[in-house]
C-alpha positions, 0 to 999 in steps of 0.5 A: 805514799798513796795519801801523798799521791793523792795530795799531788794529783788535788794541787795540780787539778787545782781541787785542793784539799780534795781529790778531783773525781776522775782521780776515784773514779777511772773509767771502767767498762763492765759491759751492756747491750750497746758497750760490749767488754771483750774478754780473752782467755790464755793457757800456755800459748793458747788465746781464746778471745770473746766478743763479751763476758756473756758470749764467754759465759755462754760457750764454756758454760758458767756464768758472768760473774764467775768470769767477772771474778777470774779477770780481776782476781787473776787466778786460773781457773781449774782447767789453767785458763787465765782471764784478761779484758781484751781488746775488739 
């Protein structure tokens, strides 16, 4: 299916027989000094949001990749939390 897809995409793109680039490489914020990546955390019906991954980071004390890990697994954590990308 994804093959056929990605044949679909090539043609209308008009890249044929290879995918055009924006079809691999979707844009992704992972964050930095001037493009901060706002992240929120939910349990229950509480939402905690953050300015960026290293501000979270910072106030429940872990580190940024522990952060980075539980947004794209999108396993709680021990205490419940589930972590998301945000919006500012």
């Amino acid at each position: 299916m994804v093959a056929f897809c990605r044949e679909q995409i090539a043609r209308a793109a008009g890249s044929w027989p290879s995918p055009p680039d924006f079809a691999l490489w979707p844009p992704v914020n992972r964050g930095g000094r001037k493009r901060r990546r706002p992240v929120c955390r939910v349990r229950g019906e509480v939402v905690e949001k953050y300015a960026s991954v290293e501000d979270a980071a910072r106030a429940i004390r872990t580190s940024r990749d522990d952060i980075d890990e539980r947004i794209e697994s999108g396993h709680p954590d021990k205490a419940g939390w589930t972590w998301w990308d945000s919006k500012p």
